[in-house]
C-alpha positions as CSV (number, residue, x, y, z in Angstrom):
1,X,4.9,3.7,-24.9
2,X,6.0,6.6,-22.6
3,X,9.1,7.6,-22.3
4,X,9.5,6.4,-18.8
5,X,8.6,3.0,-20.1
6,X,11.2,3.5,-22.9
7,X,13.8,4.3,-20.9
8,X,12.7,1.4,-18.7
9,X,12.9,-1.2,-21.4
10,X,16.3,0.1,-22.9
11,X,17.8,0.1,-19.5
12,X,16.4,-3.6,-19.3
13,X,17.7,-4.3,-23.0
14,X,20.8,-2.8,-22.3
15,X,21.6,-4.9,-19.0
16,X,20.4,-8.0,-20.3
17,X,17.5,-8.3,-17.5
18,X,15.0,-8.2,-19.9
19,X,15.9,-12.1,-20.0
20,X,13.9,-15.2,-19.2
21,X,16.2,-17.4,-16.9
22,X,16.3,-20.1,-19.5
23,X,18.3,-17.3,-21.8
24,X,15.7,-16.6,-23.8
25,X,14.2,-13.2,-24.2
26,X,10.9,-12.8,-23.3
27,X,9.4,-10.0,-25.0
28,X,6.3,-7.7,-23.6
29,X,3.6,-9.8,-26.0
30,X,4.3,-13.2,-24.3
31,X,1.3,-14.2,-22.8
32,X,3.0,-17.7,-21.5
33,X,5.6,-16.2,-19.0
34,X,5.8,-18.9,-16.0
35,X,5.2,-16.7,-12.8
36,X,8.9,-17.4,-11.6
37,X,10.6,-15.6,-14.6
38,X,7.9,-13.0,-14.4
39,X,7.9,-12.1,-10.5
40,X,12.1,-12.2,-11.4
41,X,11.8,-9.6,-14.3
42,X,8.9,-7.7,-12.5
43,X,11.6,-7.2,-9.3
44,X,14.3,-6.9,-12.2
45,X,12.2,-4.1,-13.6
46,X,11.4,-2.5,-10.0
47,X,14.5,-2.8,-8.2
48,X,16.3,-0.5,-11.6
49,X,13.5,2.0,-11.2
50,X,13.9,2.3,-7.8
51,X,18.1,2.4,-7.9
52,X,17.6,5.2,-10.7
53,X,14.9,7.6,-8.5
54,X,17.6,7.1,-5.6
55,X,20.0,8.1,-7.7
56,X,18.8,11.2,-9.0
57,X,18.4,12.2,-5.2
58,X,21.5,11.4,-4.0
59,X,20.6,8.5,-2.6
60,X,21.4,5.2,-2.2
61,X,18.7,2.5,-2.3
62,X,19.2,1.2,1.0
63,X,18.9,5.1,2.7
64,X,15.6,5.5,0.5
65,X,14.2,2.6,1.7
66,X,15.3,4.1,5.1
67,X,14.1,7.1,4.8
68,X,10.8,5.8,3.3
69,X,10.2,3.6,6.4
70,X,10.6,6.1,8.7
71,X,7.8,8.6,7.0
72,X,5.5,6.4,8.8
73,X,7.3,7.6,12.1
74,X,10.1,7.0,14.7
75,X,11.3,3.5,14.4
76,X,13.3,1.4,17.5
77,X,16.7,0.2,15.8
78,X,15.9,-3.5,17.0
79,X,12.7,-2.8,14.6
80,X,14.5,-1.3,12.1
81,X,17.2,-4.3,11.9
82,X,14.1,-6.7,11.7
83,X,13.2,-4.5,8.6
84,X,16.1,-4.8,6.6
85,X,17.4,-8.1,7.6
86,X,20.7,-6.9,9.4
87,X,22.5,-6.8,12.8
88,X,21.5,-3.7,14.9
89,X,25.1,-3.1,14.3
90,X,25.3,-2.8,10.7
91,X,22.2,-0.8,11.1
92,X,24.7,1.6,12.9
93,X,26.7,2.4,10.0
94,X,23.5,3.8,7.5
95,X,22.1,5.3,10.4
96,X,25.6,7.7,10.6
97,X,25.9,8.3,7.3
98,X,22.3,9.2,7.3
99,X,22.6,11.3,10.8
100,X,25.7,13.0,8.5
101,X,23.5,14.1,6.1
102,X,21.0,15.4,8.2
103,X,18.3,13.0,7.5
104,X,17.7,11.0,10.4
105,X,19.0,11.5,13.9
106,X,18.7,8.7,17.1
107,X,17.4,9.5,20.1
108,X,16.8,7.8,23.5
109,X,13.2,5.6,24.0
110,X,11.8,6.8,27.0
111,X,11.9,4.6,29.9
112,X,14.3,2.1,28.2
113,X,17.9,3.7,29.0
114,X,19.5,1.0,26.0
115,X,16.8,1.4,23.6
116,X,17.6,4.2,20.5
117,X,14.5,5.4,18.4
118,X,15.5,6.6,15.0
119,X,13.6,9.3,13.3
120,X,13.5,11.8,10.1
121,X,14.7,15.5,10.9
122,X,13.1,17.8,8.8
123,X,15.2,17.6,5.6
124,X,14.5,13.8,5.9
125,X,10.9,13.9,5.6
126,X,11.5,16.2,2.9
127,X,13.8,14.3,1.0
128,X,11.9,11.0,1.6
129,X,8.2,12.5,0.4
130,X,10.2,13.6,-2.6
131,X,11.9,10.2,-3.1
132,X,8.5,8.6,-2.6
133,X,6.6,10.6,-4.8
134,X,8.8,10.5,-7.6
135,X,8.5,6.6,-7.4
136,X,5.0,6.5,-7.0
137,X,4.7,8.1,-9.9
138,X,7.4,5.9,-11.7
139,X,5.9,2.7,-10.2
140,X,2.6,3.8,-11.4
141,X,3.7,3.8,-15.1
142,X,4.9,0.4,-15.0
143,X,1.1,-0.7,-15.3
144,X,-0.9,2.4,-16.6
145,X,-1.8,1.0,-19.7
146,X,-3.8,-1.8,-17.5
147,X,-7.2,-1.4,-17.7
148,X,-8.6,0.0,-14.3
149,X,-10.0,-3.2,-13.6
150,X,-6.7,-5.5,-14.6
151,X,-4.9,-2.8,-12.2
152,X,-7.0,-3.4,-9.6
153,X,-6.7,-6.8,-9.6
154,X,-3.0,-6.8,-9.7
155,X,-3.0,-4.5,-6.7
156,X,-5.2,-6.7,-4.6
157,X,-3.8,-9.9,-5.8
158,X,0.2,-8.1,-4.3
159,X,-2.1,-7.1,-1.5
160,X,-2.7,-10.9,-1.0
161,X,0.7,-12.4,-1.3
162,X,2.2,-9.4,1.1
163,X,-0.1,-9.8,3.5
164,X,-0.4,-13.6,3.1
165,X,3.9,-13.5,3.3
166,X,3.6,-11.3,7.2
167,X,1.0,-13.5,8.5
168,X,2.1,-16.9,7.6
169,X,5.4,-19.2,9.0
170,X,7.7,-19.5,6.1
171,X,8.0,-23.2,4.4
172,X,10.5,-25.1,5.0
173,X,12.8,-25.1,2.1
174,X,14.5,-29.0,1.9
């Protein structure tokens, strides 16, 4: 095991995450994980990764995901709500802080006076290849020791469920 890994699992030991929801552990050699308890302890496992690379950039995990968003390019605010399942006007406060920093800035749309695009400045991009390196990279360990094959089949079975997820109404949960 690498030492990412190691540091992974201890973290996970050491917050008690590294449990089935039952209370049982469920240790890496358990080949009859139910997919609920796994897909919990897989976003258990992702969701620490991704608060520790923030971390180590002075971020927070919301303004990476911000920042990570907008490397694809100028998003509206009304878009960016949609994205992170918020009110344009809790929106406003990470977009300050982030403005503050000098990582993103808000500009008019043209030929929509109430419309704001938001955008990375330059230290932005910066900061959010960095940040999205780092936990490509990170990520990536989580299932190096797949065989190439096993790891492309977990990619394009995610691939699946994501795009299957966007396309498709959500069920109705009665």
């Amino acid at each position: 095991m690498n030492e990412t890994a190691q540091g992974t699992a201890a973290a996970l030991a050491a917050s008690g995450q590294g449990c089935a929801t039952d209370g049982h552990h469920i240790g890496g050699d358990d080949a009859q994980i139910d997919v609920a308890t796994g897909l919990v302890q897989l976003t258990s496992l992702v969701q620490g990764l991704y608060a520790r690379v923030s971390e180590r950039h002075n971020l927070t995990p919301v303004q990476a995901k911000l920042l990570c968003v907008l490397l694809d390019g100028p998003r509206g605010m009304a878009e960016l709500a949609r994205c992170f399942g918020v009110e344009k006007a809790a929106l406003t406060g990470l977009m300050d802080r982030a403005e503050r920093r000098g990582l993103a800035k808000r500009s008019p749309v043209p030929g929509d006076r109430r419309a704001l695009q938001v955008m990375l400045t330059d230290a932005g991009h910066r900061a959010a290849a960095a940040f999205h390196n780092e936990v490509d990279a990170e990520l990536g360990q989580l299932v190096s020791t797949l065989a190439a094959h096993d790891r492309e089949h977990f990619r394009a079975t995610m691939a699946e469920i994501i795009n299957r997820c966007r396309t498709s109404p959500r069920p109705d949960h009665r």
